[in-house]
Predicted model as a PDB file, atoms N, CA, C, CB and O in Angstrom, pLDDT in the B-factor column:
MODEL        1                                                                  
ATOM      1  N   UNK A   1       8.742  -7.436 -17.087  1.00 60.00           N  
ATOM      2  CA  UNK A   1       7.543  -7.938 -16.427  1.00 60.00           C  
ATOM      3  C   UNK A   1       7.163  -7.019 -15.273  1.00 60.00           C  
ATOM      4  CB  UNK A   1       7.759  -9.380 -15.921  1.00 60.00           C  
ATOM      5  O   UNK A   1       8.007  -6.685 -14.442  1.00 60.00           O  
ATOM      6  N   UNK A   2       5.889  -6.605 -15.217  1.00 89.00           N  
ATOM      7  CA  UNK A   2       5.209  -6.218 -14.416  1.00 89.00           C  
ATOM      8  C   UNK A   2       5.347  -6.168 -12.884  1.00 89.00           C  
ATOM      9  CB  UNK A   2       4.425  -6.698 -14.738  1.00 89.00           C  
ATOM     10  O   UNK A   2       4.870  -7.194 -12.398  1.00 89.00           O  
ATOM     11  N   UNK A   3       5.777  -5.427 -12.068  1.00 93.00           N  
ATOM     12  CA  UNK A   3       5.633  -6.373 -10.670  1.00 93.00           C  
ATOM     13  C   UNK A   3       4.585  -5.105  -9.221  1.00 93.00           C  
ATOM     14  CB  UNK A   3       7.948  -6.864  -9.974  1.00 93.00           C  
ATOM     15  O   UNK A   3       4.609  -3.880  -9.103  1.00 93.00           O  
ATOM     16  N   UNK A   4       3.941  -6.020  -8.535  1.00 92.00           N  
ATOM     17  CA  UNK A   4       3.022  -5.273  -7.750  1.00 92.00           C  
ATOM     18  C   UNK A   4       3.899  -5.113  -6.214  1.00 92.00           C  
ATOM     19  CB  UNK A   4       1.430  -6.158  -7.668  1.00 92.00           C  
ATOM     20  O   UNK A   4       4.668  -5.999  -5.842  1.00 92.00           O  
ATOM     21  N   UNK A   5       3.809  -4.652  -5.920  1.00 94.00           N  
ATOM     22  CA  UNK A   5       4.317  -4.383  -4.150  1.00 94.00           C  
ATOM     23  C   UNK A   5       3.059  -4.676  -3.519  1.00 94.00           C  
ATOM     24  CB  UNK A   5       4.886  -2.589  -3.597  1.00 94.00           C  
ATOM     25  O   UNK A   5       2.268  -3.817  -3.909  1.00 94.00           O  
ATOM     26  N   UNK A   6       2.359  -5.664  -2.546  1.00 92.00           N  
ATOM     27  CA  UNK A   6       1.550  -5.761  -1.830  1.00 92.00           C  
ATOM     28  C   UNK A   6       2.410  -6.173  -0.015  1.00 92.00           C  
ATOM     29  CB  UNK A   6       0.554  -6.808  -2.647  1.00 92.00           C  
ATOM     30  O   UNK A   6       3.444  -6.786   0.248  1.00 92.00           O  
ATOM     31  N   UNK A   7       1.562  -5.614   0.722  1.00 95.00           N  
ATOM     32  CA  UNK A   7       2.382  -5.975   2.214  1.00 95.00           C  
ATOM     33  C   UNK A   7       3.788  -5.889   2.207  1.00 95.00           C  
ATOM     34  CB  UNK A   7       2.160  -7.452   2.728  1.00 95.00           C  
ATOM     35  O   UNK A   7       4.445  -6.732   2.818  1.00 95.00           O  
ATOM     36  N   UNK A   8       4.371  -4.896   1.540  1.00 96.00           N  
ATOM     37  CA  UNK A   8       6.302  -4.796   1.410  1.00 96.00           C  
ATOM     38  C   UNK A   8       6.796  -6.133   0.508  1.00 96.00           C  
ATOM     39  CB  UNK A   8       7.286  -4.994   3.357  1.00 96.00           C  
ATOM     40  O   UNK A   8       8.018  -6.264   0.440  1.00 96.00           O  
ATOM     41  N   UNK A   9       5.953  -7.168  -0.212  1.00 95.00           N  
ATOM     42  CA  UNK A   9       5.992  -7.981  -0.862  1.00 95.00           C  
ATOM     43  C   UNK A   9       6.151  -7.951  -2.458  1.00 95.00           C  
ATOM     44  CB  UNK A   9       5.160  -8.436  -0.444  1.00 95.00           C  
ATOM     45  O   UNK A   9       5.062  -7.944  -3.031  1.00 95.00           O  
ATOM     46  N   UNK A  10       7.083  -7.935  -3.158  1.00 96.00           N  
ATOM     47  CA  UNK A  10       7.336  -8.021  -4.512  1.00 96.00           C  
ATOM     48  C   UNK A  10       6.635  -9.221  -5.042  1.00 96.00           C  
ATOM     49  CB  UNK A  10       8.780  -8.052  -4.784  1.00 96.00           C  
ATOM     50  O   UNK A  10       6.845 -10.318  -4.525  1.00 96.00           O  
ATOM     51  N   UNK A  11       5.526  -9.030  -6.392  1.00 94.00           N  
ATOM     52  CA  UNK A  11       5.055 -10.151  -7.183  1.00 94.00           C  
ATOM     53  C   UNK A  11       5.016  -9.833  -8.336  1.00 94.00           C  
ATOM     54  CB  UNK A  11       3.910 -10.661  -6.895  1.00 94.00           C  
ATOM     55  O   UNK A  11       4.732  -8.680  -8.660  1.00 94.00           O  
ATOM     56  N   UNK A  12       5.336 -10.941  -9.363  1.00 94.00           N  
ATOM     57  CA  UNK A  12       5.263 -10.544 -10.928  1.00 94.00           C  
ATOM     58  C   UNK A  12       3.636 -10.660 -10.987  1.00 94.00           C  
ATOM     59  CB  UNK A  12       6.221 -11.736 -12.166  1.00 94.00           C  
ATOM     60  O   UNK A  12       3.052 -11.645 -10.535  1.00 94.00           O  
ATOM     61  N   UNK A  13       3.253 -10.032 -11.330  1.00 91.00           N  
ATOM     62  CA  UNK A  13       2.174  -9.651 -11.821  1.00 91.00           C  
ATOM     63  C   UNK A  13       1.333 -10.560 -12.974  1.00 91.00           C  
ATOM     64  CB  UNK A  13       2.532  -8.459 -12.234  1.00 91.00           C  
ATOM     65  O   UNK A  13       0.107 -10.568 -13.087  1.00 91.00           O  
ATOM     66  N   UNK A  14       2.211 -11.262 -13.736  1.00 91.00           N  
ATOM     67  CA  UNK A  14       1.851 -11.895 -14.891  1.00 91.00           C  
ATOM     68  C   UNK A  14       1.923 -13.253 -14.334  1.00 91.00           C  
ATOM     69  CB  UNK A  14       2.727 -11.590 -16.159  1.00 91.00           C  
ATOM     70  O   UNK A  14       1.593 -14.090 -15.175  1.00 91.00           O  
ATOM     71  N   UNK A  15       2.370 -13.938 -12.753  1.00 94.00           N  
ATOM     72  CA  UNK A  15       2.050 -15.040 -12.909  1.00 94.00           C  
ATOM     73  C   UNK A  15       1.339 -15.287 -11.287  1.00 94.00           C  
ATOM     74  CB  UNK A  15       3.317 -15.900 -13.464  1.00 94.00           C  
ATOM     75  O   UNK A  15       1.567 -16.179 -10.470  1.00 94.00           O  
ATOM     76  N   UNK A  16       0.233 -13.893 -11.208  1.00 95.00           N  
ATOM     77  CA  UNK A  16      -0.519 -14.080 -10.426  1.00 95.00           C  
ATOM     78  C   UNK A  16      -1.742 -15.172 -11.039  1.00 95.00           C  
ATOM     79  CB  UNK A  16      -0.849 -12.770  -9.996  1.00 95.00           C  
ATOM     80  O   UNK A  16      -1.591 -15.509 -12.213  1.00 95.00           O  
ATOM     81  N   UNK A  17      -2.768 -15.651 -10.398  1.00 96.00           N  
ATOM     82  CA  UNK A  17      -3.797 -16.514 -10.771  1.00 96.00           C  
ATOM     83  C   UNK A  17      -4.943 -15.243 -11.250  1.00 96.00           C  
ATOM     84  CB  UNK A  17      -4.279 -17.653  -9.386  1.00 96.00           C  
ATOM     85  O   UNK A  17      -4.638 -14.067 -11.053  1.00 96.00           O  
ATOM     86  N   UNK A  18      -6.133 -15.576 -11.823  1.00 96.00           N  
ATOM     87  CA  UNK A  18      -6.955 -15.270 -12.337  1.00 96.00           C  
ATOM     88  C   UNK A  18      -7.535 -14.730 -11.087  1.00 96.00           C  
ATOM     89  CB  UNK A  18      -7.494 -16.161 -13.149  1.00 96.00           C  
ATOM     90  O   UNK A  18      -7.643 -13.504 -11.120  1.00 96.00           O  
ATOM     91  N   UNK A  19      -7.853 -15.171 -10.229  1.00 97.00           N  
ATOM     92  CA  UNK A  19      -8.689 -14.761  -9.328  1.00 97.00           C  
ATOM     93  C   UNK A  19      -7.916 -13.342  -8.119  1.00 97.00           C  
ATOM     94  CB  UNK A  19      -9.125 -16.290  -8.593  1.00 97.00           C  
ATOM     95  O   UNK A  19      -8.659 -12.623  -7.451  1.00 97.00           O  
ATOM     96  N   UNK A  20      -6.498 -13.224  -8.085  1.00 95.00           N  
ATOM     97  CA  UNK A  20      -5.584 -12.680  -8.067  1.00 95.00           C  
ATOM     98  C   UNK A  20      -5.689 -11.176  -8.513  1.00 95.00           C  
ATOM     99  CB  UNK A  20      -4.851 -13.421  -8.650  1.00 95.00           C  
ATOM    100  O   UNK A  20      -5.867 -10.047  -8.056  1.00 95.00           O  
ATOM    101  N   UNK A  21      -5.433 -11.969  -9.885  1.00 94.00           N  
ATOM    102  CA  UNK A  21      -5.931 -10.386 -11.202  1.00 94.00           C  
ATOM    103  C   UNK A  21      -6.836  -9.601 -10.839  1.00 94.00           C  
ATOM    104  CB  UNK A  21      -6.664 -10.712 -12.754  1.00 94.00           C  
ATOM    105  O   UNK A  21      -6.726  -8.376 -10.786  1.00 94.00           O  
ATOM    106  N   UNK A  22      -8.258 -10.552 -10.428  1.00 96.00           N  
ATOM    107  CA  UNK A  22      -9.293  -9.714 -10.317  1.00 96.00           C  
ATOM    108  C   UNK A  22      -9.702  -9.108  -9.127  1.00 96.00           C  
ATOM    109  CB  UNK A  22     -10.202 -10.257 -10.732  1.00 96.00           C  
ATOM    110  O   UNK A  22     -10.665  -8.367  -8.929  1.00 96.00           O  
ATOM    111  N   UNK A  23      -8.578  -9.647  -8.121  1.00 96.00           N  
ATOM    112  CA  UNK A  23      -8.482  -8.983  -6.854  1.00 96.00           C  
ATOM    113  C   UNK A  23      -7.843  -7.337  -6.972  1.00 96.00           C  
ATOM    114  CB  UNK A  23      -7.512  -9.973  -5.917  1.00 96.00           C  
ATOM    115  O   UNK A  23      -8.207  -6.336  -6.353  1.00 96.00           O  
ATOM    116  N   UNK A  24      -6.894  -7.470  -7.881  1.00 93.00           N  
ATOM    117  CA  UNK A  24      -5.909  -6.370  -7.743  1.00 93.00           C  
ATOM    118  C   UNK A  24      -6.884  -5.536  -8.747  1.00 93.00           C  
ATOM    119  CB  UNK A  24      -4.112  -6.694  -8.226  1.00 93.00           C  
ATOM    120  O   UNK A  24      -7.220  -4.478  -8.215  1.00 93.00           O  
ATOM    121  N   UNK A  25      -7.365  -5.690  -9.888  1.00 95.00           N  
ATOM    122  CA  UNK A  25      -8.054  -4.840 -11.049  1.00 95.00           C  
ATOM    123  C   UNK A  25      -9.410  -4.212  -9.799  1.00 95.00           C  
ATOM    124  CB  UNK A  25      -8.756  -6.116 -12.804  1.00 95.00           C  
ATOM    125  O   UNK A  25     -10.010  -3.174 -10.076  1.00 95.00           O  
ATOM    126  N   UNK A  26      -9.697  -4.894  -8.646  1.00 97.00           N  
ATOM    127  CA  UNK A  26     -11.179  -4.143  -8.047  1.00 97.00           C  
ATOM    128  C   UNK A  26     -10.436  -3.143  -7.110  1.00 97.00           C  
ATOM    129  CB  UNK A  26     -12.482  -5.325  -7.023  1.00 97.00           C  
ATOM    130  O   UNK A  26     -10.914  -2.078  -6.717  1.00 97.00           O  
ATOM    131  N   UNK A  27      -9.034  -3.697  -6.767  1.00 95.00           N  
ATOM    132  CA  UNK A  27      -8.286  -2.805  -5.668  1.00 95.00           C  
ATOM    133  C   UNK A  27      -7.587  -1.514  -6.726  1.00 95.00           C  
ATOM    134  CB  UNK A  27      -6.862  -3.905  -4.671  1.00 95.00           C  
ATOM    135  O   UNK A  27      -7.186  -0.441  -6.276  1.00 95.00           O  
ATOM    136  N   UNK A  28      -7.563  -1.776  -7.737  1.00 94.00           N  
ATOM    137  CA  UNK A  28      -7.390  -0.331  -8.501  1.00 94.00           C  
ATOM    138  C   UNK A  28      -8.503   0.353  -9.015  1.00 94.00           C  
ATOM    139  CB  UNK A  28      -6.561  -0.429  -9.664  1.00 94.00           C  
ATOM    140  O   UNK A  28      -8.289   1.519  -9.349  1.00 94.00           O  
ATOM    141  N   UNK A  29      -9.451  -0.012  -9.136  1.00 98.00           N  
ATOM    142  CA  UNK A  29     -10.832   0.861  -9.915  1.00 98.00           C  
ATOM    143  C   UNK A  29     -11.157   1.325  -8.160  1.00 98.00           C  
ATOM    144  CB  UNK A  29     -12.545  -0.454 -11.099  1.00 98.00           C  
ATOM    145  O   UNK A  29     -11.281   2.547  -8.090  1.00 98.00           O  
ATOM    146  N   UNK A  30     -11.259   0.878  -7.273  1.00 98.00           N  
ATOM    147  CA  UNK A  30     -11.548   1.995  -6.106  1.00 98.00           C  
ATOM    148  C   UNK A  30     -10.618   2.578  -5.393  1.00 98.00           C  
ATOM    149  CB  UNK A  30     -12.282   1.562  -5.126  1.00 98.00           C  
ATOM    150  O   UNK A  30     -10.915   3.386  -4.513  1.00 98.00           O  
ATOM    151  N   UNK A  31      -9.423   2.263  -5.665  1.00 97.00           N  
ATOM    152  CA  UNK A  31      -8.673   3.462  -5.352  1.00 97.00           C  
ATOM    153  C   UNK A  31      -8.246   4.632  -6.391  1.00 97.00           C  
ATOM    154  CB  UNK A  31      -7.539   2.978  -4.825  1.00 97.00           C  
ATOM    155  O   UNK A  31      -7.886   5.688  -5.871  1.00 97.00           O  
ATOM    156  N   UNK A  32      -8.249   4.561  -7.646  1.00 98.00           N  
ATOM    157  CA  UNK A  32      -9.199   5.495  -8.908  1.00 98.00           C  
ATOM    158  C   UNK A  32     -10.271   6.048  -8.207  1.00 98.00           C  
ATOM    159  CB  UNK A  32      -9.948   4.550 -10.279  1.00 98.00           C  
ATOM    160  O   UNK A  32      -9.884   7.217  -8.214  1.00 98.00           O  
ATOM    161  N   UNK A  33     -11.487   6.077  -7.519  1.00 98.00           N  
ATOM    162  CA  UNK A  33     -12.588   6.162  -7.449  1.00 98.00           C  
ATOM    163  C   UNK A  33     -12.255   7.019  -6.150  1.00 98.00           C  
ATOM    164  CB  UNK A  33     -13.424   4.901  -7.545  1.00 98.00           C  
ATOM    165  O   UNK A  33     -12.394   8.242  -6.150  1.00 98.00           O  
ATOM    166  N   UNK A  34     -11.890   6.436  -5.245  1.00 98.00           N  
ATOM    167  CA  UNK A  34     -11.192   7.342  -4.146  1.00 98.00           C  
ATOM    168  C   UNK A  34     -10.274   8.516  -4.284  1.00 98.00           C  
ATOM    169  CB  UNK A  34     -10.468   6.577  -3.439  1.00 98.00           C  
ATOM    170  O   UNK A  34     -10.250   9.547  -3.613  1.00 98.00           O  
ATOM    171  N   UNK A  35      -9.777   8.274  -4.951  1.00 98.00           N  
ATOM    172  CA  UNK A  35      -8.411   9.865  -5.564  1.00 98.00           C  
ATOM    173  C   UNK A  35     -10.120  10.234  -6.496  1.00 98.00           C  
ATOM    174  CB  UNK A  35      -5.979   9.217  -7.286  1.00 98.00           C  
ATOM    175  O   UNK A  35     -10.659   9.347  -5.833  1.00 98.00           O  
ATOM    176  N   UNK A  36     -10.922  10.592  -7.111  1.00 98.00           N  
ATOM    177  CA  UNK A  36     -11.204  11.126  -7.877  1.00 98.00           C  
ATOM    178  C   UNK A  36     -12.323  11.875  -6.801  1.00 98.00           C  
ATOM    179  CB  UNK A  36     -11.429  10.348  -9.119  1.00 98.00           C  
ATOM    180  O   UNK A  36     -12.392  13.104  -6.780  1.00 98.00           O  
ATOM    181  N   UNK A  37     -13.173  11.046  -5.930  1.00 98.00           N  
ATOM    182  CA  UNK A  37     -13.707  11.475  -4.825  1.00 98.00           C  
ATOM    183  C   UNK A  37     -12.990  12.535  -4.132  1.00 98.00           C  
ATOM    184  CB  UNK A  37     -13.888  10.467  -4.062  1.00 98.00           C  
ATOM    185  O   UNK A  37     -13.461  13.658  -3.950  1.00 98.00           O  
ATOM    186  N   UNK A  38     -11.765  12.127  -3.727  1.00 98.00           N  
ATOM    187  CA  UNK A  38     -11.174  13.415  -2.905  1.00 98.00           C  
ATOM    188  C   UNK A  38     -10.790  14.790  -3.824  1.00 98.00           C  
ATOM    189  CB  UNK A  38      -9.696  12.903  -2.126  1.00 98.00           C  
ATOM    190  O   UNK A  38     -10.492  15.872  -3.318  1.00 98.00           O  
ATOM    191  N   UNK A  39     -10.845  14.576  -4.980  1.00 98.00           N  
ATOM    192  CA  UNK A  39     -10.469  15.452  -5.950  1.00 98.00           C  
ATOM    193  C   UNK A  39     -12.146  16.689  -5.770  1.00 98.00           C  
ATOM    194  CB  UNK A  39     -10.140  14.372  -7.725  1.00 98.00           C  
ATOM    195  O   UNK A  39     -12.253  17.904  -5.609  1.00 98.00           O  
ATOM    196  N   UNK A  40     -13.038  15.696  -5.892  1.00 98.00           N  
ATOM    197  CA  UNK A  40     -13.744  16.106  -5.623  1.00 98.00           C  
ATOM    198  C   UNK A  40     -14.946  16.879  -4.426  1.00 98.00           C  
ATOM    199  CB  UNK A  40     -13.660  15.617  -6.087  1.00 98.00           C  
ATOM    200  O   UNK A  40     -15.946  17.596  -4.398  1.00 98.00           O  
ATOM    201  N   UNK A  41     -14.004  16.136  -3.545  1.00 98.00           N  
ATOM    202  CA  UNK A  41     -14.405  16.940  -2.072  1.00 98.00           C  
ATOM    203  C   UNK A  41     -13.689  18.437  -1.726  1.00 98.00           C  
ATOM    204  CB  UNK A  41     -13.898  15.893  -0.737  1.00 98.00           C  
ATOM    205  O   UNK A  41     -14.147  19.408  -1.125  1.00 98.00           O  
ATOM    206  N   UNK A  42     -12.365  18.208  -2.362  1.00 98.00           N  
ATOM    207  CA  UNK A  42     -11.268  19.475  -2.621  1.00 98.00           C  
ATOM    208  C   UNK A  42     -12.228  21.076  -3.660  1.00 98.00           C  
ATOM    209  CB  UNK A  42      -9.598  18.520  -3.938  1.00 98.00           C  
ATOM    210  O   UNK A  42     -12.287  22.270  -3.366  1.00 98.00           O  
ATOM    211  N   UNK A  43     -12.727  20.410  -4.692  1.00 98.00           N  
ATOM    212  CA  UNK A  43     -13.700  21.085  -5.627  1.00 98.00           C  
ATOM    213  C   UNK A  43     -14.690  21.870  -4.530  1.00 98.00           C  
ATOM    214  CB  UNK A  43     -14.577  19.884  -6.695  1.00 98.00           C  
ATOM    215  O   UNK A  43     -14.656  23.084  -4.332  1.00 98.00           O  
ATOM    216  N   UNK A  44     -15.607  20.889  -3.837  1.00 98.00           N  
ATOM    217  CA  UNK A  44     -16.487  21.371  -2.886  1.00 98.00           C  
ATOM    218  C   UNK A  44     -16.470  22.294  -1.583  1.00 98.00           C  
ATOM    219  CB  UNK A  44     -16.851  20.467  -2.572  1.00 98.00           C  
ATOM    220  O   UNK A  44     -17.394  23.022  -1.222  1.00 98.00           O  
ATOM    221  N   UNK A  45     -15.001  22.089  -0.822  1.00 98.00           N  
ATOM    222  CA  UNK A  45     -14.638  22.252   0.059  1.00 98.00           C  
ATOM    223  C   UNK A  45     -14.026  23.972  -0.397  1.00 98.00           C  
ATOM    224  CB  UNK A  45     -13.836  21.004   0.501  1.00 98.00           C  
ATOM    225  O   UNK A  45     -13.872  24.890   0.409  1.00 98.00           O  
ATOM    226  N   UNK A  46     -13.758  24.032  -1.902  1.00 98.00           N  
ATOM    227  CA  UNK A  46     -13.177  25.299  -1.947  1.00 98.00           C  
ATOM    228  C   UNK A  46     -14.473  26.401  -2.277  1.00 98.00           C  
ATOM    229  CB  UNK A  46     -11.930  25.278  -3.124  1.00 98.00           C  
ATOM    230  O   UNK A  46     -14.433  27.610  -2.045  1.00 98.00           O  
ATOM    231  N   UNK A  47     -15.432  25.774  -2.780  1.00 98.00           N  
ATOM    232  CA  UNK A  47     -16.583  26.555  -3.024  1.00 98.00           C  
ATOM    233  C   UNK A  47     -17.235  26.477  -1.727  1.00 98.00           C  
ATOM    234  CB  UNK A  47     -17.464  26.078  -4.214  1.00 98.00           C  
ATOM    235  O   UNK A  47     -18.283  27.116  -1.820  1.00 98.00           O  
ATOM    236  N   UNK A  48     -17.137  26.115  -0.857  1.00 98.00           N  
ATOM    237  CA  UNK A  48     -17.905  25.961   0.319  1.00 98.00           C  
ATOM    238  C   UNK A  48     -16.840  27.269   1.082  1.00 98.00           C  
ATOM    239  CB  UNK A  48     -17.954  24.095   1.065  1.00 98.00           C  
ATOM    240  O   UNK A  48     -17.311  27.967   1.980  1.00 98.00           O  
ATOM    241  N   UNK A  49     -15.806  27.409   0.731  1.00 98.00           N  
ATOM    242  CA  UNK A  49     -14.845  28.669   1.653  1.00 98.00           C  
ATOM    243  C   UNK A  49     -15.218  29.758   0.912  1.00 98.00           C  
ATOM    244  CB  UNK A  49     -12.969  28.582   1.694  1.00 98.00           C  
ATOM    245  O   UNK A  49     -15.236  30.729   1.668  1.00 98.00           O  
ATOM    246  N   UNK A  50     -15.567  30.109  -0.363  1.00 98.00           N  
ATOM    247  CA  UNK A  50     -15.956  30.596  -0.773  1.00 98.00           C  
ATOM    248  C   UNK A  50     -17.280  31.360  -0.297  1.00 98.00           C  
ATOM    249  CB  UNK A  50     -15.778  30.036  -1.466  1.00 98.00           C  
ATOM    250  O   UNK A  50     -17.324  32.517   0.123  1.00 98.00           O  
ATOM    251  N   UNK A  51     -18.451  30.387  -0.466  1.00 98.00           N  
ATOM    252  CA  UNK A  51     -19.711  31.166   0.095  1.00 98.00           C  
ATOM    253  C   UNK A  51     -19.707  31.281   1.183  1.00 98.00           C  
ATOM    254  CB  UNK A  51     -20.886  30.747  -0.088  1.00 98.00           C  
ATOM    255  O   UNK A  51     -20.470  32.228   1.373  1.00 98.00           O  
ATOM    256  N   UNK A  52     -19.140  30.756   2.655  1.00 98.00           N  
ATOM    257  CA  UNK A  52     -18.830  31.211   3.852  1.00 98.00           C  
ATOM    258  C   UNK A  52     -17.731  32.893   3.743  1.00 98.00           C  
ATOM    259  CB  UNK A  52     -18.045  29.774   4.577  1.00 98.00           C  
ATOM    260  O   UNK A  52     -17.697  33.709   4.663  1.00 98.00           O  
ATOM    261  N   UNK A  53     -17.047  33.029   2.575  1.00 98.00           N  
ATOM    262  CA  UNK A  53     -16.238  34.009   3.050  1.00 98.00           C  
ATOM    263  C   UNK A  53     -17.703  35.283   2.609  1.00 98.00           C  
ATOM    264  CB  UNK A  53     -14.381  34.075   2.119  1.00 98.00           C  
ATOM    265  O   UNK A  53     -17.942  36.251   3.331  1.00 98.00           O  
ATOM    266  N   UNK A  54     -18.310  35.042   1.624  1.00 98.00           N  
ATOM    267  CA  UNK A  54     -18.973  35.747   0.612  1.00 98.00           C  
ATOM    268  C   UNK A  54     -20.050  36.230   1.586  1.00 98.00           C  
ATOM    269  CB  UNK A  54     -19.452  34.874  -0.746  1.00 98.00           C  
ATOM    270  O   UNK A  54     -20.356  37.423   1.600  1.00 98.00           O  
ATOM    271  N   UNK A  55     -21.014  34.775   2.925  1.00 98.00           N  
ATOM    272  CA  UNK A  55     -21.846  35.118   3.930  1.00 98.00           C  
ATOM    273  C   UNK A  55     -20.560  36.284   5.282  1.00 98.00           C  
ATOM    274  CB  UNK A  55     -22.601  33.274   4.592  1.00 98.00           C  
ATOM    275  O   UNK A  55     -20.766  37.174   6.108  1.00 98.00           O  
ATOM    276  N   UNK A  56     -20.063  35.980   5.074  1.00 97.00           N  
ATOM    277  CA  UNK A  56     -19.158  36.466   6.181  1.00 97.00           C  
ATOM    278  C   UNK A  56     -18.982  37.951   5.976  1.00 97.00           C  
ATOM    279  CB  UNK A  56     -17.722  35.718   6.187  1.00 97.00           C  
ATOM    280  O   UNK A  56     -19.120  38.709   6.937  1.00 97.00           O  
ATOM    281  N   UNK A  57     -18.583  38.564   4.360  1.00 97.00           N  
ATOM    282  CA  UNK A  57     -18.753  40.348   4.042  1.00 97.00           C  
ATOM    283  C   UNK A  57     -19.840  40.804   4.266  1.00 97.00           C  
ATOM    284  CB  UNK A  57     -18.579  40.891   2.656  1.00 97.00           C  
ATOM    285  O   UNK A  57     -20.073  41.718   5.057  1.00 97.00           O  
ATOM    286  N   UNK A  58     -21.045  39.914   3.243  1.00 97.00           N  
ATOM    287  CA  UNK A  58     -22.390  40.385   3.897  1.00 97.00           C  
ATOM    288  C   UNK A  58     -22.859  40.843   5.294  1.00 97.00           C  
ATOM    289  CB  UNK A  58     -23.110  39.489   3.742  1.00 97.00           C  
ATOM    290  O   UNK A  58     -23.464  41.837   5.698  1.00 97.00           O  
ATOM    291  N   UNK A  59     -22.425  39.903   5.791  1.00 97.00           N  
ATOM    292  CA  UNK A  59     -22.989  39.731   7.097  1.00 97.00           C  
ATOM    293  C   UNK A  59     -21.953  41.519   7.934  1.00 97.00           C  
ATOM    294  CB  UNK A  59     -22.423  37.602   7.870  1.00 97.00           C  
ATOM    295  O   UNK A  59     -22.537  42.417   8.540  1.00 97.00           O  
ATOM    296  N   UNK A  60     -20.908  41.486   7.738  1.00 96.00           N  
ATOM    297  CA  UNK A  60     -20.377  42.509   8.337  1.00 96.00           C  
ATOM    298  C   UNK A  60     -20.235  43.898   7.597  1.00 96.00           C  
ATOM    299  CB  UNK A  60     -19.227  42.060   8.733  1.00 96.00           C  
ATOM    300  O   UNK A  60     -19.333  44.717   7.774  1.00 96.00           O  
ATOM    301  N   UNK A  61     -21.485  44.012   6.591  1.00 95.00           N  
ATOM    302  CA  UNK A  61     -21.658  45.027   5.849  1.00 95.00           C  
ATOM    303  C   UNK A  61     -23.269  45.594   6.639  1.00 95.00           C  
ATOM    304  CB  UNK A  61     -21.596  44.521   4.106  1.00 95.00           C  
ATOM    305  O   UNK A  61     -23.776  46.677   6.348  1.00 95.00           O  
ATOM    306  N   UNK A  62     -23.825  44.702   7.560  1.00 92.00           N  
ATOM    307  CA  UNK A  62     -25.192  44.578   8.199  1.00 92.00           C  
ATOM    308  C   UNK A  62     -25.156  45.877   9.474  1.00 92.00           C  
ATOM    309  CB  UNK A  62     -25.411  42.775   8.904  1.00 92.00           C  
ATOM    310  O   UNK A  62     -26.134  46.057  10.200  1.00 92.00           O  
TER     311      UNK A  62                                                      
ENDMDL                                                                          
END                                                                             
């Protein structure tokens, strides 16, 4: 059986309530959503060092 760690708290998972479930299923689709966001700020953040390094030769080729 399944079990969740919430607040240093051990729970079986399977004899949470319905409303429970759907607490924990919204607390995993946005923290999914959050890791995929930062995945994606990482993406941005490296192309962004990129065209700063790329303005930066230019600029000291001037």
């Amino acid at each position: 059986m399944p079990t969740i760690t919430i607040d240093g708290k051990e729970y079986d998972s399977e004899t949470l309530s319905e409303e429970a479930k759907q607490q924990l299923d919204s607390i995993q689709f946005v923290d999914k959503k959050i890791e995929e966001l930062k995945n994606e700020i990482a993406v941005y953040q490296t192309a962004r060092n990129g065209y700063a390094r790329a303005l930066s030769e230019m600029l000291d080729k001037q």
